[in-house]
N, C-alpha and C positions, 0 to 999 in steps of 0.2 A: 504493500500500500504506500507506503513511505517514497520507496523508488517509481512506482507511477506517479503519485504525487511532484515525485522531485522533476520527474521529466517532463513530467507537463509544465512547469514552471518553467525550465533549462526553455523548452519548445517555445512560451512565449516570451522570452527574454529574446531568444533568435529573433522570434517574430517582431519585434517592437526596434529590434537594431537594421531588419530587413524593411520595415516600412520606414523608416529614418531615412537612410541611404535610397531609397526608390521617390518619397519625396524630393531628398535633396536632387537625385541626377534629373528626375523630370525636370526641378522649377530653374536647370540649365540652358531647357531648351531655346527658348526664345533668344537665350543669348546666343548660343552658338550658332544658329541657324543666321544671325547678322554678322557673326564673327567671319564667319564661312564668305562673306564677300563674293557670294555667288547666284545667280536666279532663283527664286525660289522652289519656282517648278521644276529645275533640273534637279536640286536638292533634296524634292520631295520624290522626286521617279527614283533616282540611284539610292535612296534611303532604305525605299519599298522595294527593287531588285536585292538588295544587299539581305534586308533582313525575311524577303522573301526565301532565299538561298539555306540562310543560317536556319530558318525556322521549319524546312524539307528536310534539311539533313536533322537536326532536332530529330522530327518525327521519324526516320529511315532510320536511325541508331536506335532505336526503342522500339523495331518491328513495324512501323506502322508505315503501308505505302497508301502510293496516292490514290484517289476516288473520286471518279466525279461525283457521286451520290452525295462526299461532303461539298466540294465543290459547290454544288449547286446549292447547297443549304447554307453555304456561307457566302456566294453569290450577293446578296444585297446589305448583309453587314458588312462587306470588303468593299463592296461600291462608294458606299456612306464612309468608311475610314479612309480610305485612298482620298476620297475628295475633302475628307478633312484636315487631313494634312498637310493636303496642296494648299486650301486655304487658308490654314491656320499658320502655315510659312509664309503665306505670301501677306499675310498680316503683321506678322511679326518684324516682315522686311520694309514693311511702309505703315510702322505706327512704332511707338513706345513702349519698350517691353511692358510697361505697367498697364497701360492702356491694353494691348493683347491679353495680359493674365487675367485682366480683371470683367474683361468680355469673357473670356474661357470659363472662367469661377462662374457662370451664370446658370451653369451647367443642371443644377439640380432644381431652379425654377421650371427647366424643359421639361424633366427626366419625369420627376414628383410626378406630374399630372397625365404625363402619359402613361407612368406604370398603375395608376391609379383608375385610368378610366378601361386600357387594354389587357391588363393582370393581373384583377381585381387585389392591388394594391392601397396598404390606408395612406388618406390625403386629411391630416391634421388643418382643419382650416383656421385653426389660432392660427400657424405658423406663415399665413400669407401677409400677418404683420411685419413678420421678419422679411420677407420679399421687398417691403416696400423699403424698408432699409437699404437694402442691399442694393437695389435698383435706382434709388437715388444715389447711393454712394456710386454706383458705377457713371452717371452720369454728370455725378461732379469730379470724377475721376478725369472723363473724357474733355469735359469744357474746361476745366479747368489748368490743362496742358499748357505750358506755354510753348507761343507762340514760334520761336526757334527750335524747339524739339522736332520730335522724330514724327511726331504724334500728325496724323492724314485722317479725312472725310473717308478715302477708300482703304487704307487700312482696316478701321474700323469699318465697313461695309464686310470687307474679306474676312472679318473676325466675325461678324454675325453669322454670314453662313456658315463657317467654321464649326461655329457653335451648335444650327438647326444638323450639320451633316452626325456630327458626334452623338448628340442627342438621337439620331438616328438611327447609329453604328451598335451605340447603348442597347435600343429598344430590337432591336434585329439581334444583335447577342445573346438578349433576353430569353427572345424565341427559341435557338437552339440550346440554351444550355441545359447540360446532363445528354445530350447526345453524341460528343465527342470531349476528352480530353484535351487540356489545354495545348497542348504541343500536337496534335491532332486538326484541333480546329485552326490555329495560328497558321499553320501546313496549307490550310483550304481556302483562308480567306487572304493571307497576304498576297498571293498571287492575283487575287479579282482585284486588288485595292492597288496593285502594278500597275494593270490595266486601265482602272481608271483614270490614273494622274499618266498615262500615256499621251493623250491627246493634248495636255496641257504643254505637257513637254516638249512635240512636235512642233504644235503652232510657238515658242517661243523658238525653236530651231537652235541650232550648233549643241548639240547634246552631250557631245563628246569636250567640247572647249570649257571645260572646268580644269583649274590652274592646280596646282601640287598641293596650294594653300587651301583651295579649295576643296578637294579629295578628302585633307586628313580631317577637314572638319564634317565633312560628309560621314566618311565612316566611323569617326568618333561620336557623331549624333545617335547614329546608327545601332550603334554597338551599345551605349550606353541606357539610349530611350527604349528601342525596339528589342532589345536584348537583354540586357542585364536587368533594366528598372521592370521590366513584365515579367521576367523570372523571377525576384524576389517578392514582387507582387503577390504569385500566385504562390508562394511557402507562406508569405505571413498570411495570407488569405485558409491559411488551415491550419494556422498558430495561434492566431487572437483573432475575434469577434470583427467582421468587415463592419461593422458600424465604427467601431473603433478607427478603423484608418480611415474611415471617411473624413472623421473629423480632424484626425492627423492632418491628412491633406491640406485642410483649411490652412494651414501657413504656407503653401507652395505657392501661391501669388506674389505675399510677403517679400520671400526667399526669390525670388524671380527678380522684384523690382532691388532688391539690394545686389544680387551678383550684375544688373543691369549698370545699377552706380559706380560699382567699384571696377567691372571690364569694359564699360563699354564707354562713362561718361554720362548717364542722362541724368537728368534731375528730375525732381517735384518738386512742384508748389504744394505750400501747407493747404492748400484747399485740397489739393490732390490726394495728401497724406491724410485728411479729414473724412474724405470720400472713401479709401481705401480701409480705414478703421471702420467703418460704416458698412460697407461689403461684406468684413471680415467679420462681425459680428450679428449681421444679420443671417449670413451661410452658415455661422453656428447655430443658431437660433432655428433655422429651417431644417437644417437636420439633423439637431438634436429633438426637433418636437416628431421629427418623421420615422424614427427608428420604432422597427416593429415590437423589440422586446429591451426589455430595462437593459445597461450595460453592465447593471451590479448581478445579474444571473451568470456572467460569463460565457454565454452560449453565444453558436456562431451563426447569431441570426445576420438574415439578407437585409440589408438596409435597401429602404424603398428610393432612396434619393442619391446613392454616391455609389456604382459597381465597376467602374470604374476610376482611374486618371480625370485631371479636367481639360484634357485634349490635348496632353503633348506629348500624346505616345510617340 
């Protein structure tokens, strides 16, 4: 008793050092992808061939070949991810990291209502007081930019869809899950989610004219979001209660706009930083009133509002 005891403790100490490190490399992404000094949509194709590659072979060491049957069932959540990444790079390359993270964070306003109305999910409607927080705060986040910053009308455009496509990729996830294992499904869908950001790729043309500099940030994106940060996702995801990291999450906006300060240069205005406390406390508020079962039973209940990242896989 003592030794299961101990291990399940050992098991969520892992768990809580693995959702640390997967928030920390996500709330990199918006940097790197500007660091990278390269088109967005080439970035987002070679990211999705890259960890398409990494995420077959995954599945082919574990027995598992390929299938149209998954294929096809991963078909429109691959469609929805591929096109979210195209836009949520090409957001990030024409707005301010903070501005991106804080359109991304909106994530669980989408999610809530449609897991609520499509599977048969509970929607807490005290918690659309916290919505209203959060949604002003992101829109004093956005006006309140200044003027010389990074911060664009189409950025912010590129980061709503971003957001409706994720919302999307969530809710189509939803659908199949329990019919293939993670590195199974990962196998099925990043290849359709290739294909999608194909065309984006295309019409920006020279596909191949990405710089040395641009390469190692390519595959360090890569490697880090599509690879490593989904893999420890999915152990803490059977270590501690996913309500629990949802609301971990909540500082990856945070942590986004600070690595934004210190590599890249941007700043805030204190309206901006007023807005972003505003965000940050209404996304707790929203989904701590959304969680299906207490966090003090320990169980690894399915949270109705946060199953995954807030789009920067």
């Amino acid at each position: 008793m003592v030794t299961q005891q101990t291990g399940r403790e050992g098991n969520r100490a892992l768990g809580a050092v693995a959702v640390a490190i997967t928030i920390t490399v996500f709330s990199f992404a918006s940097t790197l992808v500007k660091r990278a000094d390269t088109p967005a949509e080439l970035v987002a194709f070679w990211r999705m061939v890259i960890t398409s590659i990494v995420w077959n072979a995954i599945a082919l060491s574990s027995g598992t070949r390929p299938s149209w049957r998954r294929i096809r069932r991963a078909a429109l959540p691959g469609l929805f991810f591929g096109l979210d990444i195209a836009f949520f790079y090409l957001g990030a390359t024409h707005n301010s990291v903070a501005n991106a993270e804080m359109i991304g964070a909106m994530t669980p306003f989408i999610v809530v209502p449609l897991g609520a109305k499509f599977f048969g999910e509970r929607l807490n409607s005290r918690a659309l007081v916290f919505a209203v927080f959060a949604i002003g705060g992101v829109a004093m986040v956005l006006f309140a930019a200044p003027a010389s910053g990074d911060a664009s009308l189409r950025g912010s455009i590129f980061g709503v869809i971003a957001l409706g496509c994720w919302a999307g990729y969530i809710s189509g996830t939803r659908r199949v899950r329990g019919e293939m294992d993670v590195a199974s499904y990962m196998a099925a869908m990043t290849p359709v989610a290739t294909i999608a950001v194909l065309p984006l790729a295309l019409l920006h043309g020279h596909m191949l004219s990405i710089t040395a500099h641009g390469w190692m940030y390519t595959v360090m994106l890569t490697l880090m979001t599509g690879v490593l940060a989904h893999g420890l996702m999915v152990f803490a995801q059977s270590a501690i209660p996913i309500g629990t990291i949802g609301i971990a999450q909540i500082a990856q906006p945070a942590l986004a706009a600070l690595w934004s300060f210190l590599l890249l240069g941007e700043t805030l205005q204190g309206w901006q930083v007023i807005g972003m406390a505003l965000v940050l406390v209404g996304l707790l508020g929203f989904v701590l009133l959304n969680q299906r079962k207490s966090f003090q039973t320990g169980a690894l209940a399915e949270p109705v509002s946060v199953t995954e990242d807030f789009g920067t896989a």
